[in-house]
Residue, then its C-alpha position, 0 to 999 in steps of 0.5 A: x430710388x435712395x432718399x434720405x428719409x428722416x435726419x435728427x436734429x443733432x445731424x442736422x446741426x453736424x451736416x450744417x456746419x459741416x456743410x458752412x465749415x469743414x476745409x474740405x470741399x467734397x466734405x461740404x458737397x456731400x453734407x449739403x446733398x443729403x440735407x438737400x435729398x432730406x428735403x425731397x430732391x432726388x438723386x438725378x437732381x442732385x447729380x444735376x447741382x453738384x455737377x456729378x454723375x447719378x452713381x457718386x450721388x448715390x454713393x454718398x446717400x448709401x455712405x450716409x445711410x450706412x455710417x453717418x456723418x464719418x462716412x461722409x469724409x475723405x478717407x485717406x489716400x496712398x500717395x505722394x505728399x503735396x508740395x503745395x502748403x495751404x495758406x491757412x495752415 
């Protein structure tokens, strides 16, 4: 079972912000997942919440054992550029 044992006070503050202000929406849902697994929620009940399967939520708790914060943001993907421009941008 992957839980997240132990966050320190300044990942905390980086997750909640993260979790409140990155523009990424996926960005968001993981940070809050692993503040969510710090407190005692496991990975099927996290799954259950942001409404995924068991093993993208425990890609994300092994992403973050293994590399942080960082790890926990969209990487870059090949592809066509979108034609849509945000409204904030």
């Amino acid at each position: 079972m992957i839980r997240i044992k132990e966050i320190s006070a300044e990942e905390k503050v980086t997750l909640e912000n993260m979790k409140k202000n990155h523009p990424g929406h996926m960005p968001r849902m993981r940070a809050h997942a692993i503040l969510l697994s710090e407190t005692g929620y496991e990975v099927q009940e996290l799954s259950e919440i942001f409404g995924v399967c068991r093993q993208t939520t425990a890609t994300w708790l092994r992403a973050w054992s293994k590399g942080g914060v960082c790890a926990l943001l969209d990487k870059p993907r090949s592809g066509r550029p979108r034609k849509i421009v945000d409204e904030a941008s």
